[in-house]
C-alpha positions as CSV (number, residue, x, y, z in Angstrom):
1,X,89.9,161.1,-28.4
2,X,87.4,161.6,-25.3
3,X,83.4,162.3,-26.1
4,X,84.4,166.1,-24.7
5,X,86.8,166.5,-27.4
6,X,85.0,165.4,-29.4
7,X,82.5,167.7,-28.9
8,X,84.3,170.9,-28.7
9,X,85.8,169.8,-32.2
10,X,82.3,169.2,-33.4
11,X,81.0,172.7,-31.7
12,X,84.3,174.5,-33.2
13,X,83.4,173.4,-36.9
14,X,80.1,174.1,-36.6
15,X,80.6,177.9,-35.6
16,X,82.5,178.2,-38.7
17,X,80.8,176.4,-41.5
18,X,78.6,178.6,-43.2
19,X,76.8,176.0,-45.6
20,X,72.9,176.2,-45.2
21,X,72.6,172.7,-46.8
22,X,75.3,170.5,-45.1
23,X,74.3,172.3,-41.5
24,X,70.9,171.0,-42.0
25,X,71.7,167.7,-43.2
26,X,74.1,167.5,-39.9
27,X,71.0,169.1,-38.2
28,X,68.6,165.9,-39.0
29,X,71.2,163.2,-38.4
30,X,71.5,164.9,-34.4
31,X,67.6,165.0,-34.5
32,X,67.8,161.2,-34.5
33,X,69.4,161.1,-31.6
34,X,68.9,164.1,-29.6
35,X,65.2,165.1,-28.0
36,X,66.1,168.5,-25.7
37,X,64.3,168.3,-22.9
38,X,61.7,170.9,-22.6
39,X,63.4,172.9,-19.6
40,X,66.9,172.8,-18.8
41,X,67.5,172.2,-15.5
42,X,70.3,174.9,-14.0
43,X,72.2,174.8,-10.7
44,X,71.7,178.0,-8.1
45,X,75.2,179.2,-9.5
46,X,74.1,179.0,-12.8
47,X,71.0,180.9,-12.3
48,X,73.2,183.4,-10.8
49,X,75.8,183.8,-13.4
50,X,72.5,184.4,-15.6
51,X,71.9,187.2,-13.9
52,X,75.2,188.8,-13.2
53,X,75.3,188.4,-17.0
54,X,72.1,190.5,-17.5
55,X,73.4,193.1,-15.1
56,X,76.3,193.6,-17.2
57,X,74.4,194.0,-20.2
58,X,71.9,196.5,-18.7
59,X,75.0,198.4,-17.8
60,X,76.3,198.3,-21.5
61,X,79.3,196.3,-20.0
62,X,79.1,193.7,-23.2
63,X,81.4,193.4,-26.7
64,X,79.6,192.9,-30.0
65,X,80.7,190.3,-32.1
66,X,82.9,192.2,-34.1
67,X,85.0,193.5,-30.9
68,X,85.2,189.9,-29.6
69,X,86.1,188.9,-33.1
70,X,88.8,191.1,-33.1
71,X,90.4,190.8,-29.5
72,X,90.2,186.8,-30.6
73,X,92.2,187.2,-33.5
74,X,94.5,189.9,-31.6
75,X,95.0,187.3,-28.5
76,X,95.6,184.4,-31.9
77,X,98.4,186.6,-32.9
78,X,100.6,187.4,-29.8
């Protein structure tokens, strides 16, 4: 298994555990190893999309997460 799968499996579970206690537990073991840097650092195309995204949601072109929720389960099913 490659450190990116990895990861997505690790980023997967974590959206759908719901258990205060074990997600802080798992919360201190990354703090060991993981200091964020103060200030991402984004590419000119990132900074864009940011913006683009913004637009969007000024023009109330956006689901909430129970519409995304259920075209997810809807595109799980075909």
């Amino acid at each position: 298994m490659t450190v990116n799968n990895l990861k997505t499996l690790m980023h997967e579970s974590i959206e759908n555990i719901n258990d205060d206690d074990f997600l802080k537990a798992v919360k201190q073991i990354l703090d060991r190893k993981y200091i964020p840097s103060a200030q991402p650092k984004l590419s000119k195309g990132q900074l864009q999309r940011i913006e683009e995204s913004k637009e969007q949601i000024r023009n109330g072109n956006f689901l909430t997460n129970a519409q995304a929720d259920k075209l997810v389960d809807k595109w799980l099913n075909e």
